[in-house]
SEBA-33424 format. One record per residue (C-alpha): residue in one letter; x, z, y. Coordinates in steps of 0.25 Angstrom, whole numbers, padded with zeros to 4 digits, always signed. Each point is the difference from the previous one (the first is absolute). Layout:
aXZY/...
This chain:
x-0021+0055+0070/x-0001+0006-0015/x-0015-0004+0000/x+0002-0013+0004/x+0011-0002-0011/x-0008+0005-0010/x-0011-0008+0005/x+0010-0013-0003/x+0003+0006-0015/x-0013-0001-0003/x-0002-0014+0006/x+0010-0005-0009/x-0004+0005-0013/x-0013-0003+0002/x+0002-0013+0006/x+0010+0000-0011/x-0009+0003-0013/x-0010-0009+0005/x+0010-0012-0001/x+0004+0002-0011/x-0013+0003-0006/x-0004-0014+0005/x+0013-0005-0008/x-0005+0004-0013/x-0014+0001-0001/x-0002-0016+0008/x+0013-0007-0007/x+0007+0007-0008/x-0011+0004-0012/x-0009-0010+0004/x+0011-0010-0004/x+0005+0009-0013/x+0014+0005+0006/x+0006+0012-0002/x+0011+0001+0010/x+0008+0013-0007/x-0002+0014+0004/x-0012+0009-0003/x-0009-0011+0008/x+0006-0009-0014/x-0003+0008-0009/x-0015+0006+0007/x-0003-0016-0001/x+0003-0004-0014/x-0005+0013-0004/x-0014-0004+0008/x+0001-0014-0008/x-0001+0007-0013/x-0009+0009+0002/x-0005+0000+0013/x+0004+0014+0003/x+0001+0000+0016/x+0011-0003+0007/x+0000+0010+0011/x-0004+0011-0008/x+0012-0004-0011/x+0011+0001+0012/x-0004+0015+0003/x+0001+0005-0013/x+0015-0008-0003/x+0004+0005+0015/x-0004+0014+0002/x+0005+0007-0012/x+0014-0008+0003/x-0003+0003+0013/x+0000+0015-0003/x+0012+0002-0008/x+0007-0006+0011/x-0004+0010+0010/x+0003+0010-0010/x+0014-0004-0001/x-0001-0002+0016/x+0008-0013-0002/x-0009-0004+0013/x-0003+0010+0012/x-0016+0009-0002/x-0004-0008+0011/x+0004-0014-0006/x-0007+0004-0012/x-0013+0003+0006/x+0000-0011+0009/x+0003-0010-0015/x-0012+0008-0005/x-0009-0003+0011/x+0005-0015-0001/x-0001-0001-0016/x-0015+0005+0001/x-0003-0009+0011/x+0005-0013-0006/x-0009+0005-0013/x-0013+0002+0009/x+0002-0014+0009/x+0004-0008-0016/x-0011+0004-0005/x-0012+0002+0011/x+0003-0012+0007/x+0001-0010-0013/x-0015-0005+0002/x+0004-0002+0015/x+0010-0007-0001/x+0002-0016-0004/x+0007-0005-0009/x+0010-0013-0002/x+0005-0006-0014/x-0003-0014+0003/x+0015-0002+0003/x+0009+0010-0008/x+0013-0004+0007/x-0007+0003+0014/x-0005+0013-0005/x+0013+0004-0005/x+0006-0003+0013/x-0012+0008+0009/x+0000+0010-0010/x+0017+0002+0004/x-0004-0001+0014/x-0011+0011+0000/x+0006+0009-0009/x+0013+0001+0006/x-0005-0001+0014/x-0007+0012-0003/x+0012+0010-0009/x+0008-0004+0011/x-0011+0008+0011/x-0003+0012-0009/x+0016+0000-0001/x+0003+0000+0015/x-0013+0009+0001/x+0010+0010-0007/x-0010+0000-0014/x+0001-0007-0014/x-0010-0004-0009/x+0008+0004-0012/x+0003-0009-0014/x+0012-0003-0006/x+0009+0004+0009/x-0003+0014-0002/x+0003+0000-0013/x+0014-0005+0003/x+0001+0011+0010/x-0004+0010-0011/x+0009-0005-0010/x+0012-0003+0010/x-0002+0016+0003/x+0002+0004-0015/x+0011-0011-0002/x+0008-0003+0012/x+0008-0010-0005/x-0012-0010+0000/x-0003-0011+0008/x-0013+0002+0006/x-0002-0015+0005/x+0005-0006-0014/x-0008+0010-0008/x-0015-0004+0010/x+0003-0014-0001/x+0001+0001-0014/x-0014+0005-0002/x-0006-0009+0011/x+0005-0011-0008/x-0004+0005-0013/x-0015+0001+0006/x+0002-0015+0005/x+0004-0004-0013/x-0010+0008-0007/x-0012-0008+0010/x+0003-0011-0009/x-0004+0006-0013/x-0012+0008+0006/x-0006-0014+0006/x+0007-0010-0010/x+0004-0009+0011/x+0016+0000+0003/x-0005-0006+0013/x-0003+0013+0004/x+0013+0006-0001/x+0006-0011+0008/x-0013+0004+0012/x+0005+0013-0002/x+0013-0003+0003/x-0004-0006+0014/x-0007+0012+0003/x+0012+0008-0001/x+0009-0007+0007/x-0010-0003+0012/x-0004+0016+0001/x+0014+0002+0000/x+0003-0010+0012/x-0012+0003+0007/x+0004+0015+0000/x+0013+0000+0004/x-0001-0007+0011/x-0012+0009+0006/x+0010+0013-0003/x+0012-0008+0005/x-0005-0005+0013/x-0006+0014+0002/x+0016+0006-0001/x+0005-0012+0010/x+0004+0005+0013/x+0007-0008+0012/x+0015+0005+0001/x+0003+0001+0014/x+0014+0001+0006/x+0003+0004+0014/x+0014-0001+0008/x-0002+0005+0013/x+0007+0007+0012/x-0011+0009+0003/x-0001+0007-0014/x-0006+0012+0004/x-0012-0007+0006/x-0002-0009-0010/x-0001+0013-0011/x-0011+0006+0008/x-0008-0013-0002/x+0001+0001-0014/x-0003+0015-0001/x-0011-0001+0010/x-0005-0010-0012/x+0003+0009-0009/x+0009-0010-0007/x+0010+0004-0010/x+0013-0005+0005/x+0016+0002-0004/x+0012+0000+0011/x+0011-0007-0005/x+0014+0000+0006/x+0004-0015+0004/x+0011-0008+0006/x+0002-0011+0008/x+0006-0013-0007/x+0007-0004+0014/x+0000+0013+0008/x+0002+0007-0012/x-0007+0011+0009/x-0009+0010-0008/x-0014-0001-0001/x-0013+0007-0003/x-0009-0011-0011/x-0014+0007-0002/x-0008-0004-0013/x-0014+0001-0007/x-0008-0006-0008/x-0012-0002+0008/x-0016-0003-0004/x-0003-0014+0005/x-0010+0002+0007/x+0008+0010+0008/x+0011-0009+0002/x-0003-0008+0011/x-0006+0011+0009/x+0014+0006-0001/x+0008-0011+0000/x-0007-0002+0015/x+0001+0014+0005/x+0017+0001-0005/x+0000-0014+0009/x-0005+0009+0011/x+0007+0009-0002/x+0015-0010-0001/x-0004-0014+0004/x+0015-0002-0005/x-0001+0006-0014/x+0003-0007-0012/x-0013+0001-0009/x+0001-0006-0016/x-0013+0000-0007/x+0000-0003-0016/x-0010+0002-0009/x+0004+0010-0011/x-0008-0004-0014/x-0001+0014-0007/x+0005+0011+0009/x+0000+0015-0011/x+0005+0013+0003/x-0003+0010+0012/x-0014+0000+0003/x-0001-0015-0004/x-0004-0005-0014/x-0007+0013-0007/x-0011-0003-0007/x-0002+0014-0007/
């Protein structure tokens, strides 16, 4: 089992790296867009000077990388697994650029596959319990000295201040409005992919036979809560079980609670981000 997990956790943040690799290295430099972050700033710094992009990512991540873990405002393991994840991403940027094709025919649609491949791939390396470092970081870091500050305000500052600054760099104001798009698409794109992996279906069962119908959830090994009910006619009490439940279990166990009580009363929502527990944890 704990193979096979960290068999998946490497999936994604390969799977991950290599999407987002595609994002930058086919759209988003190709068509001259510096979507924020230390992507952004690896990007116009590549357009001046042609310093390589992948290589310019580890030597902005690693040393902030490292007084993070000093400070352990992120677990050893997390730290090592970022590191892992930061060289990676440097390796794959910069091998793979005479590989890979690239499209600047039509800026707008390379802003918006950019978004798309970008955040597609943050939001596996995220759920692969890694990060590829940047900004957000830095925010970490200086939320850490100064508690006061907002983290989110402070990143998105900067990211807009490397957007604005992709305007000067390429003396296009286009840019900055290709940029934009970007940002916003990456954003979209990856919340989904981390929201939908944090949706459970919600399933409610009133049953005369409670006892049985634990054992089906235990025997699924299915977190469940007993709440204590009443009737609104009979004003008799009752037993309610609750759990949030993976969807592709749900149905198995929906069938197996109906063998169990034919008569059972079975309510099935879908639950959009379920956190707490053992549900939700990233790091």
């Amino acid at each position: 089992m704990r193979e096979k997990k960290l068999r998946d956790v490497i999936i994604l943040n390969v799977a991950g790296i290599f999407l987002y690799t595609v994002g930058i290295r086919c759209f988003a430099a190709p068509a001259q867009i510096a979507p924020g972050g230390a992507s952004g700033i690896a990007i116009l710094v590549n357009y001046v000077t042609g310093f390589p992009v992948g290589l310019f990512c580890s030597l902005f991540n690693l040393p902030i990388l490292l007084i993070v873990w000093r400070n352990k405002i992120f677990p050893p393991q997390f730290a090592l697994k970022a590191a892992c994840s930061i060289v990676l991403l440097s390796l794959m940027t910069d091998l793979l650029e005479p590989v890979l094709p690239a499209y600047a025919d039509d800026p707008l649609l390379a802003a918006l596959f950019a978004g798309a491949f970008m955040g597609t791939g943050l939001g596996m390396v995220y759920l692969g319990t890694s990060d590829t470092g940047g900004i957000t970081m830095i925010g970490l870091i200086l939320q850490r000295k100064f508690p006061h500050l907002k983290v989110g305000s402070l990143v998105s500052a900067i990211n807009i201040l490397i957007v604005l600054s992709s305007g000067l760099v390429y003396r296009d104001v286009r840019t900055i409005l290709y940029a934009t798009v970007t940002v916003y698409i990456s954003g979209i794109f990856m919340d989904q992919l981390v929201n939908n992996s944090n949706s459970r279906n919600l399933m409610i069962v009133m049953s005369e036979c409670t006892d049985m119908v634990r054992c089906v959830f235990l025997e699924e090994r299915a977190g469940i809560t007993v709440l204590k009910g009443e009737g609104g006619y009979t004003s008799e009490t009752q037993r309610v079980i609750m759990g949030a439940i993976d969807r592709a279990d749900c149905a198995r166990i929906q069938k197996k609670v109906e063998a169990v009580d034919p008569h059972a009363l079975i309510i099935v929502a879908e639950a959009s981000n379920v956190i707490g527990k053992k549900f939700g944890h990233m790091i």
